[in-house]
DRENDO-1510 file (C-alpha; in Angstrom, 1 decimal, always signed):
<recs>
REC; n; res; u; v; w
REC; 1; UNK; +5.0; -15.9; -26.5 .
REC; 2; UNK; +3.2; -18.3; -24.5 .
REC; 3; UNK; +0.8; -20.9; -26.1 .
REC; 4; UNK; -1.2; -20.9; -22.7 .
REC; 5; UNK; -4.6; -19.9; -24.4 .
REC; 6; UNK; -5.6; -19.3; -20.9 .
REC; 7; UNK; -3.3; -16.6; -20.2 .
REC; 8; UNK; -4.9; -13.3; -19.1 .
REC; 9; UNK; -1.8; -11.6; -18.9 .
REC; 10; UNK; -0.7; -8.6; -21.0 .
REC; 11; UNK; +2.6; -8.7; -20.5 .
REC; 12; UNK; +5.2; -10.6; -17.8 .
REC; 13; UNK; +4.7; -8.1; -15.8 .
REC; 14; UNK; +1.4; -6.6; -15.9 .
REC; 15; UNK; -2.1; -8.2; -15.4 .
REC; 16; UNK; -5.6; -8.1; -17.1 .
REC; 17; UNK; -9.0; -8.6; -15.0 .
REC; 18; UNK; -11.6; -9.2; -17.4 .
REC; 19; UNK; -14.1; -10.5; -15.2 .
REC; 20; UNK; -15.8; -7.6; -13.4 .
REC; 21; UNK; -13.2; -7.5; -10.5 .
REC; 22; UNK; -14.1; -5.0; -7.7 .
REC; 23; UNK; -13.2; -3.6; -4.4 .
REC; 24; UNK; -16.2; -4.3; -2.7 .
REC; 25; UNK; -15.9; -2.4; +0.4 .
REC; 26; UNK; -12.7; -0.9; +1.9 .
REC; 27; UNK; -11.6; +0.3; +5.7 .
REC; 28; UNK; -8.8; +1.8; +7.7 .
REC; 29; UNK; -7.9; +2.4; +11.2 .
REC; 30; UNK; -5.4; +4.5; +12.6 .
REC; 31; UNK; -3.3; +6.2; +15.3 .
REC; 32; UNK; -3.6; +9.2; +17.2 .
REC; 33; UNK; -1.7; +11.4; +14.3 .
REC; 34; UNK; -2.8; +10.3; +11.5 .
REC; 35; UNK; -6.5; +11.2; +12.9 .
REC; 36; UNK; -5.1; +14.9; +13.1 .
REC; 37; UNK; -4.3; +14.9; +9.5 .
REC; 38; UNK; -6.1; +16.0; +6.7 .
REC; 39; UNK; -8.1; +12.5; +5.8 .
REC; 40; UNK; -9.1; +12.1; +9.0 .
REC; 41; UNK; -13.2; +12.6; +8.4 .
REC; 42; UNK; -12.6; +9.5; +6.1 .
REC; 43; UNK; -11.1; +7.0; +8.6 .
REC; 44; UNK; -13.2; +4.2; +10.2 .
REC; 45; UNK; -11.2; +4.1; +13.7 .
REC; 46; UNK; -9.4; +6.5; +14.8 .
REC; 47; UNK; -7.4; +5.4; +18.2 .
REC; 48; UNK; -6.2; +8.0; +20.4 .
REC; 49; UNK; -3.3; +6.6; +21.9 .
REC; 50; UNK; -0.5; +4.2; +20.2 .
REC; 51; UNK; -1.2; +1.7; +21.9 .
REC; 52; UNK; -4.9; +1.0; +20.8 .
REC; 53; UNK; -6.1; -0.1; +23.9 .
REC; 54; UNK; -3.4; -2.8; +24.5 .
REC; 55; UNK; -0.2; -3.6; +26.8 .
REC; 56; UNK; +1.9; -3.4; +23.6 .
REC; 57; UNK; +3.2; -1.6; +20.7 .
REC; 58; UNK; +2.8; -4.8; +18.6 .
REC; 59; UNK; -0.1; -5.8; +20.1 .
REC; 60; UNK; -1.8; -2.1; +18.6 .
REC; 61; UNK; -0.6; -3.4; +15.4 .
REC; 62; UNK; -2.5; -6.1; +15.2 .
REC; 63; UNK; -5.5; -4.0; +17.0 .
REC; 64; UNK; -5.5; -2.2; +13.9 .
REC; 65; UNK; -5.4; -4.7; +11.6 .
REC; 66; UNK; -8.3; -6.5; +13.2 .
REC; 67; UNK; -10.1; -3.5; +13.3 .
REC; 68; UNK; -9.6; -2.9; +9.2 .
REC; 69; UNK; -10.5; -6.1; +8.0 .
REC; 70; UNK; -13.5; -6.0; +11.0 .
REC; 71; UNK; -14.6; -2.9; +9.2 .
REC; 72; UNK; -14.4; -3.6; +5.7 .
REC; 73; UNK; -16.7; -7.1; +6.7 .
REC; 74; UNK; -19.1; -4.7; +8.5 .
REC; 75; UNK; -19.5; -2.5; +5.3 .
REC; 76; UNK; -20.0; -5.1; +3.0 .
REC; 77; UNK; -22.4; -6.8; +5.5 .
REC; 78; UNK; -20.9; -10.4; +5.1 .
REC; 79; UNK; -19.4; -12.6; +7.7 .
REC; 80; UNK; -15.3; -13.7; +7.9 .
REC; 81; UNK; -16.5; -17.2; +6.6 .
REC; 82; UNK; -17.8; -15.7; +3.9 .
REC; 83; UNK; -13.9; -14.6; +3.0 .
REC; 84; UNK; -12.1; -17.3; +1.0 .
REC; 85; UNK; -8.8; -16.1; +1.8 .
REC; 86; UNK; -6.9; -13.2; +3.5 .
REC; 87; UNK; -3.9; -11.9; +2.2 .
REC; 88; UNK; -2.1; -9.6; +4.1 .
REC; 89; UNK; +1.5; -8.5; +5.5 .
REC; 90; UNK; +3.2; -5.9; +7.7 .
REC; 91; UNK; +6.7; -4.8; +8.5 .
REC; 92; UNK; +7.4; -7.4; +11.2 .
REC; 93; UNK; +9.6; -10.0; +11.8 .
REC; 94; UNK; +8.1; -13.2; +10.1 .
REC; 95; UNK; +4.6; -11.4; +9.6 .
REC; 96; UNK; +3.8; -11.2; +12.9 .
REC; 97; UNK; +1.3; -9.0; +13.1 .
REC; 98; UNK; -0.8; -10.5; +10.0 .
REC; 99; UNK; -0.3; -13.9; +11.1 .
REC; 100; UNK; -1.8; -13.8; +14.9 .
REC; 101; UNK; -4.6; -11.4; +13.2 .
REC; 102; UNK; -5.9; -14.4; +10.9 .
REC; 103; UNK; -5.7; -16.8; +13.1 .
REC; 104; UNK; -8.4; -14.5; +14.9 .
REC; 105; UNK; -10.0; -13.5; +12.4 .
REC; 106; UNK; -10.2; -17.8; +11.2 .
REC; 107; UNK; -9.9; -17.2; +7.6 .
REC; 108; UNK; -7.6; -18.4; +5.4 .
REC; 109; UNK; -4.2; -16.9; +5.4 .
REC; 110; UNK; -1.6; -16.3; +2.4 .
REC; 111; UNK; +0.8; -13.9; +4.1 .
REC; 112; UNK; +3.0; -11.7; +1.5 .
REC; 113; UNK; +6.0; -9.5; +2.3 .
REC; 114; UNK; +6.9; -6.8; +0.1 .
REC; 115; UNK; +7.6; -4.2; +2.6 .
REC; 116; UNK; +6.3; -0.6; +2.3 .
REC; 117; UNK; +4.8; -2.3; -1.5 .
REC; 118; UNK; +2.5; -4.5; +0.6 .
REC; 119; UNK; -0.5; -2.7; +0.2 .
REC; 120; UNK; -0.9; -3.7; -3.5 .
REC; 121; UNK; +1.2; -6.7; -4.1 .
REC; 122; UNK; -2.1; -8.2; -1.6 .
REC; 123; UNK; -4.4; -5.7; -3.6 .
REC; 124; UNK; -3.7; -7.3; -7.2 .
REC; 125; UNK; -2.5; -10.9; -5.7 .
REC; 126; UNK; -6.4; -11.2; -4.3 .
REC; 127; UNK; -7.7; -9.7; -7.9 .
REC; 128; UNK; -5.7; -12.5; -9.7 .
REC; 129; UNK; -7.5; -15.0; -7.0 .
REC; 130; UNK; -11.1; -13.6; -7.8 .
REC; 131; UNK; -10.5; -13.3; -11.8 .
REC; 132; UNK; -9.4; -16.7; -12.1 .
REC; 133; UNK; -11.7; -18.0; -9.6 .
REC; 134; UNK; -10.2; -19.3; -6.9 .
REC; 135; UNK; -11.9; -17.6; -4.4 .
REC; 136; UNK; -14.9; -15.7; -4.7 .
REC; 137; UNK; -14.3; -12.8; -2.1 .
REC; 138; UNK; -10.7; -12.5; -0.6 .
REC; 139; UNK; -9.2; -9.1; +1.3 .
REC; 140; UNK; -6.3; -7.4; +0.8 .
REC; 141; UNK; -4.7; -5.7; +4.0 .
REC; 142; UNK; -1.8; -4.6; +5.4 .
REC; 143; UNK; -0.3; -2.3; +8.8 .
REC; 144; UNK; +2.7; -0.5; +9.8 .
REC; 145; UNK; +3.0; +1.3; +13.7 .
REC; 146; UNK; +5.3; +3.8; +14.1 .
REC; 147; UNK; +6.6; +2.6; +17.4 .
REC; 148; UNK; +7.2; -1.4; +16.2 .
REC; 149; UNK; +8.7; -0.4; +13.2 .
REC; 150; UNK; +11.0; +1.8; +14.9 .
REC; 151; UNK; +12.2; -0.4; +17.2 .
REC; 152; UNK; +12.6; -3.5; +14.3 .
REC; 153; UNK; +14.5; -1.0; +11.9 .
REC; 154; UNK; +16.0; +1.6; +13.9 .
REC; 155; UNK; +15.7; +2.5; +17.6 .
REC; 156; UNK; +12.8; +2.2; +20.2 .
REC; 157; UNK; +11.3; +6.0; +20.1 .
REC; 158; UNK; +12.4; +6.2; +23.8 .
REC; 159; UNK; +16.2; +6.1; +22.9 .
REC; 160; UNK; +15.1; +9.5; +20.8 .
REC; 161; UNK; +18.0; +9.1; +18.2 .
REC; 162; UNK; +18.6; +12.3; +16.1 .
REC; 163; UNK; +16.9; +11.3; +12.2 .
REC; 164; UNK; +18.1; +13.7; +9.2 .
REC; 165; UNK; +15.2; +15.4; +7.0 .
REC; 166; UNK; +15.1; +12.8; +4.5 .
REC; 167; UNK; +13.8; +10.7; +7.3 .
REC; 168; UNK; +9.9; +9.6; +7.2 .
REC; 169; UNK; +7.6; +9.0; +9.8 .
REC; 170; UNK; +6.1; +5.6; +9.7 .
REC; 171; UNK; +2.1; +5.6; +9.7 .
REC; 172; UNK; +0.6; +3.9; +12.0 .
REC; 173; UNK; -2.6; +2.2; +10.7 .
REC; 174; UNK; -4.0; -0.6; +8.8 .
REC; 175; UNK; -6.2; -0.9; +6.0 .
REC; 176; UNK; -8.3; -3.9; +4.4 .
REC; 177; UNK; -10.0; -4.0; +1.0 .
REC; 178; UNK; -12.4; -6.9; +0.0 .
REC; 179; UNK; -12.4; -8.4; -3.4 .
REC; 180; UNK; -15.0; -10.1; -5.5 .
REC; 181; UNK; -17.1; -10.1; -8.3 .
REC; 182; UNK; -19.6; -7.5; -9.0 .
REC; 183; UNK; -21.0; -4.9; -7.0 .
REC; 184; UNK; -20.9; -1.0; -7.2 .
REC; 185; UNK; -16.9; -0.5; -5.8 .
REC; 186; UNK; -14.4; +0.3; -7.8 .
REC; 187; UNK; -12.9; -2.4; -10.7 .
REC; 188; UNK; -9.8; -3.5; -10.5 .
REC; 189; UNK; -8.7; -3.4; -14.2 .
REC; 190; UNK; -4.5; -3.7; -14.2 .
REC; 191; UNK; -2.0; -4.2; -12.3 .
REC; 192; UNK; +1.9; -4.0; -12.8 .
REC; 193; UNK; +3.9; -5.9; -10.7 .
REC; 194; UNK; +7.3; -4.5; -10.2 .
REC; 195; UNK; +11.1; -6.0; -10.7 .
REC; 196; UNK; +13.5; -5.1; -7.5 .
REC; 197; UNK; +15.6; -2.0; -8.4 .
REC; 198; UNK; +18.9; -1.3; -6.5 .
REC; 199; UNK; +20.7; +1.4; -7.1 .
REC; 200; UNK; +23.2; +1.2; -4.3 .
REC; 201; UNK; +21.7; +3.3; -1.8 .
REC; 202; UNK; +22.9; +2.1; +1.7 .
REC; 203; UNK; +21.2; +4.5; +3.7 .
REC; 204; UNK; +18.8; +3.3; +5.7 .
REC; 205; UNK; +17.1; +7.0; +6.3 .
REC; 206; UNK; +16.9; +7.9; +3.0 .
REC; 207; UNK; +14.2; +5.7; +1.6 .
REC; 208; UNK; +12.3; +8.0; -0.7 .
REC; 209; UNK; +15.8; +8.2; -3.1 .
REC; 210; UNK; +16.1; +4.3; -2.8 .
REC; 211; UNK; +12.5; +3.6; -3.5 .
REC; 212; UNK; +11.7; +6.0; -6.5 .
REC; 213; UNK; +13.6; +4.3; -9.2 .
REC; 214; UNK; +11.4; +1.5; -8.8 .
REC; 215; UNK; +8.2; +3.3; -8.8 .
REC; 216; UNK; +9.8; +4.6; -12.2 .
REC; 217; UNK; +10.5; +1.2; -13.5 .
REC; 218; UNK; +7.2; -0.2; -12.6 .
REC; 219; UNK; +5.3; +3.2; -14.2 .
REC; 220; UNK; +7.2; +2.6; -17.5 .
REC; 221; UNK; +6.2; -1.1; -17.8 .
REC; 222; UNK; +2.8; -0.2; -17.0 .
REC; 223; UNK; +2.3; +2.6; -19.1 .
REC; 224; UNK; +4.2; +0.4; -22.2 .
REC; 225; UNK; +2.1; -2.4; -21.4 .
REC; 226; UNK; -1.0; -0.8; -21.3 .
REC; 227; UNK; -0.4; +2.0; -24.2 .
REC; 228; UNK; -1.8; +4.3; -21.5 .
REC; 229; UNK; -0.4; +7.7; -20.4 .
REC; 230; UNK; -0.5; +9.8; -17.5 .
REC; 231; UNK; -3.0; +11.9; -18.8 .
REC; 232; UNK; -5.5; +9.3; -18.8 .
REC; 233; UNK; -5.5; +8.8; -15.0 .
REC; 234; UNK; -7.0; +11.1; -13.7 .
REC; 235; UNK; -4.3; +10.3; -10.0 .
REC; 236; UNK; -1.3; +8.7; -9.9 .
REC; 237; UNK; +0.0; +8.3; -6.1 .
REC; 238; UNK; +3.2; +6.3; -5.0 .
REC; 239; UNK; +2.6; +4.6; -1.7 .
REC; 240; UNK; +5.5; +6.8; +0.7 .
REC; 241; UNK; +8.4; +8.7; -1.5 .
REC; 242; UNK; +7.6; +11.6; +0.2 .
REC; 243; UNK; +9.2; +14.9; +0.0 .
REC; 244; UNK; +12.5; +13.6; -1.3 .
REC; 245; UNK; +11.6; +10.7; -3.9 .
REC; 246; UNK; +8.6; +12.3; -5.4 .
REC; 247; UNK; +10.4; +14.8; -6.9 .
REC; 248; UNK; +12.6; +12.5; -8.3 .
REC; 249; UNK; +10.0; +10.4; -9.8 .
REC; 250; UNK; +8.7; +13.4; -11.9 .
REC; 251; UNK; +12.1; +14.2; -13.0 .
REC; 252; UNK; +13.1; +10.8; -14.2 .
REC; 253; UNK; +9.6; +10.1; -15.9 .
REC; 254; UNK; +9.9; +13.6; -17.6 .
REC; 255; UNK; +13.1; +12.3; -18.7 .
REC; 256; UNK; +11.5; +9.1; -20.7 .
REC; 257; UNK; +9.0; +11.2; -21.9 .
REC; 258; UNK; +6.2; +11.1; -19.8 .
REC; 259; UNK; +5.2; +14.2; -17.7 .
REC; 260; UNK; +3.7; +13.4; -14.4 .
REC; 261; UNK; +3.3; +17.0; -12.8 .
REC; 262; UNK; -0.8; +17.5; -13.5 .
REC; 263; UNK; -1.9; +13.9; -11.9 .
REC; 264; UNK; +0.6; +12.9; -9.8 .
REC; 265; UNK; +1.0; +12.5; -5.8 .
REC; 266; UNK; +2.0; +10.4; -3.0 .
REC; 267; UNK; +0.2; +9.2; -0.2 .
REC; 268; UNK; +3.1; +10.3; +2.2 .
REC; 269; UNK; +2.9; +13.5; +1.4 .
REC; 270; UNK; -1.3; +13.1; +1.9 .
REC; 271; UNK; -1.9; +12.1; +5.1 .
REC; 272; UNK; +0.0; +14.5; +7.2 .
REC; 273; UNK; +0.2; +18.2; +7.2 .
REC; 274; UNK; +3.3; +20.0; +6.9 .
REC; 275; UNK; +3.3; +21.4; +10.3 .
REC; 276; UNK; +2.8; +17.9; +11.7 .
REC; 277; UNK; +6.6; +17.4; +12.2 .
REC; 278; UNK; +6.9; +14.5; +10.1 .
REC; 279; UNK; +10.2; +15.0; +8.7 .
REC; 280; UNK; +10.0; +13.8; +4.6 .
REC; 281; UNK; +6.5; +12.3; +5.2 .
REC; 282; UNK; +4.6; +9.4; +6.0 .
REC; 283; UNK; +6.2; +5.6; +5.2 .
REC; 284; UNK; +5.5; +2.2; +5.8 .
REC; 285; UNK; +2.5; +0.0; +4.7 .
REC; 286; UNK; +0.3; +1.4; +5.9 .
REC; 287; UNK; +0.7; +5.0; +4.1 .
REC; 288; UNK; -0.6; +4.1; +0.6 .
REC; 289; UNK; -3.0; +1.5; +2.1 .
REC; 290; UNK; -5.0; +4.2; +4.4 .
REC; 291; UNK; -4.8; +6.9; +1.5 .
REC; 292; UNK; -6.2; +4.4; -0.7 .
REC; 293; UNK; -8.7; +2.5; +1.1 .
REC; 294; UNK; -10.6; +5.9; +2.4 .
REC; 295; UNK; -9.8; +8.8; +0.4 .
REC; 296; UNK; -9.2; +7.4; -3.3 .
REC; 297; UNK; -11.8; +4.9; -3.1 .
REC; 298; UNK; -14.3; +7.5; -1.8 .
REC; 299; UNK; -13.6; +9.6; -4.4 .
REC; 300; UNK; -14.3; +7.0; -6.7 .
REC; 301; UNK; -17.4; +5.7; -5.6 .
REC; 302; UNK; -18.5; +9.6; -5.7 .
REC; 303; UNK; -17.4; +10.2; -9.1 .
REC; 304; UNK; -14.5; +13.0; -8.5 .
REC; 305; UNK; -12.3; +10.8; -10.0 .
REC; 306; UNK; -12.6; +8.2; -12.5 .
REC; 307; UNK; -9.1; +6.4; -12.9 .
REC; 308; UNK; -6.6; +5.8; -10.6 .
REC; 309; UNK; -3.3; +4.5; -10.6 .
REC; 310; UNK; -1.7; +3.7; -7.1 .
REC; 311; UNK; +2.1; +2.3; -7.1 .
REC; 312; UNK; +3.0; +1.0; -3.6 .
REC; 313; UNK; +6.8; +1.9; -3.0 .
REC; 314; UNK; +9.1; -0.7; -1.0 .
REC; 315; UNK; +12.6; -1.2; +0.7 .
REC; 316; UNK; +13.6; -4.7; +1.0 .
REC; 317; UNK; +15.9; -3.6; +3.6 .
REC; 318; UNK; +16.2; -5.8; +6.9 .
REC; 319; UNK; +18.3; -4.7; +10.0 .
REC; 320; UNK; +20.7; -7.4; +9.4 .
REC; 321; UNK; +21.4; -6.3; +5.9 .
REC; 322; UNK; +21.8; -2.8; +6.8 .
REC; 323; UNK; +24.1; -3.5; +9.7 .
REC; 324; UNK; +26.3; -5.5; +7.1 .
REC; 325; UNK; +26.5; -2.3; +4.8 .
REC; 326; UNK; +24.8; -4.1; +1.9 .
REC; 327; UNK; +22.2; -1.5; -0.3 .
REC; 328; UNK; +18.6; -1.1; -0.3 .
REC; 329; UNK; +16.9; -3.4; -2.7 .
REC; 330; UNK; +13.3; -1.9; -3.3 .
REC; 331; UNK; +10.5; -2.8; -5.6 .
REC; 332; UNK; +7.0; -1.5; -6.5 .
REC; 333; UNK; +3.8; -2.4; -7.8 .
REC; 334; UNK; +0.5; -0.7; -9.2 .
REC; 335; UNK; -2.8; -1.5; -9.5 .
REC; 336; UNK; -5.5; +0.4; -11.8 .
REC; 337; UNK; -8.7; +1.5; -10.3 .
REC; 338; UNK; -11.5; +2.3; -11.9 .
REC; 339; UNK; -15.2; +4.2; -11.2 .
REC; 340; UNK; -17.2; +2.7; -9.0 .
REC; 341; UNK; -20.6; +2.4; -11.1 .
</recs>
């Protein structure tokens, strides 16, 4: 143990807010098929084509990026230099789309990479900021575009490559939360912050098998660190196992003794329909970061849920990895939320 009597920690791996931490306001913007799904009423922008207006896939990226974080500054009625800090991170290449997106936006930037997990390693990184006070309001935000992720990872959508069904459709969208003291949102009460799990997957479209043993790792700590238990959530979602890892979650959890079935769902499996020819489900960062910032915060600030526990599934994969035949490292991490009143 620590003699730090400053430490707000409950563990190595998971964090305590005590200091009234909320999510202040929220947004998300999307493409053209996510605003067919079944969460569309709940969605700030919806754009009808993928590219968003622009000459560029990547350039829609970082159209809906600026459009979140926009959004989420509109709602809570404050300016950008009102933001101490933005953290944020996509799938690109050197964080591509977050970093020409601050410098727009002028506020400060810490960008973070934790692939498809990016949604909440920003989400409790900013809530750490705010509870220690180092910044008074920060955002957490994130994107993912089907199109530039296809052509970074795979193949450009007009080569139309054959996928198998454990394949996932990568959501294109963004979503931005702001974080600071007070207020009516949410609190932000935990969060768990995940160890990288390999279990020697190699295959590159098979993420939900890779990524699931993480989510499980990260779920035990929290759940050991906390004392809680599934039942006392009242939702638990993974950010993008979809049809293949989510069963495998409940089956290893049931396993070490917790069962999952009654609370438990993931936001890949939320934001499309089945007949939306999706393959496994949605993916990338922007899957548990538009469920979360519309439909689980909304149901939060209404009351229809009370706790929720969102873990935000990655694959630390990069094309040059793959190519070499190395595995798929992945990690996960989860943040508590709380009522909004």
């Amino acid at each position: 143990m620590s003699s730090n009597p400053h430490l707000k920690r409950v563990s190595r791996q998971t964090w305590h807010f005590d200091q009234n931490v909320r999510l202040q306001s929220s947004a998300v913007a999307v493409g053209p098929k996510e605003g067919e799904g079944p969460l569309a009423s709940l969605f700030d922008v919806i754009h009808d084509d993928m590219y968003a207006g622009q000459n560029t896939w990547e350039n829609a990226e970082r159209q809906l990026l600026e459009d979140a974080v926009s959004a989420a500054l509109k709602k809570a009625g404050i300016a950008g230099s009102e933001v101490d800090a933005i953290l944020a991170g996509d799938l690109l290449n050197q964080n591509i789309t977050t970093n020409f997106t601050a410098e727009k936006l002028e506020i400060p930037l810490l960008g973070m990479y934790g692939a498809c997990s990016t949604s909440m390693l920003t989400l409790a990184t900013a809530a750490a900021l705010v509870n220690a006070g180092y910044a008074n309001r920060a955002i957490a935000a994130c994107s993912s575009h089907n199109a530039t992720a296809e052509r970074q990872y795979r193949y450009p959508t007009e080569y139309g490559g054959q996928k198998p069904p454990t394949a996932q459709w990568t959501v294109t969208g963004a979503g931005a939360g702001l974080v600071g003291i007070g207020g009516t949102g949410p609190r932000i009460t935990y969060a768990t912050m995940g160890k990288v799990v390999d279990m020697g997957i190699k295959d590159p479209l098979d993420m939900g098998s890779a990524m699931a043993p993480a989510a499980v790792s990260t779920f035990l700590a929290h759940f050991q660190d906390t004392g809680r238990k599934p039942q006392d959530y009242d939702l638990i979602v993974t950010g993008d196992l979809a049809s293949v890892g989510y069963p495998i979650v409940k089956e290893l959890m049931l396993a070490e003794g917790y069962d999952m079935d009654q609370v438990y769902n993931d936001c890949g499996l939320m934001i499309y329909t089945p007949d939306q020819d999706v393959f496994a489900g949605g993916s990338g960062c922007a899957s548990s970061a538009v469920v979360t910032y519309s439909h689980i915060v909304d149901q939060l600030n209404r009351g229809l849920l009370k706790k929720v526990l969102v873990c935000a599934t990655g694959a630390l994969l990069s094309p040059v990895s793959t190519q070499q035949g190395n595995s798929i490292p992945c990690i996960a991490h989860a943040v508590a939320l709380e009522g909004g009143q």
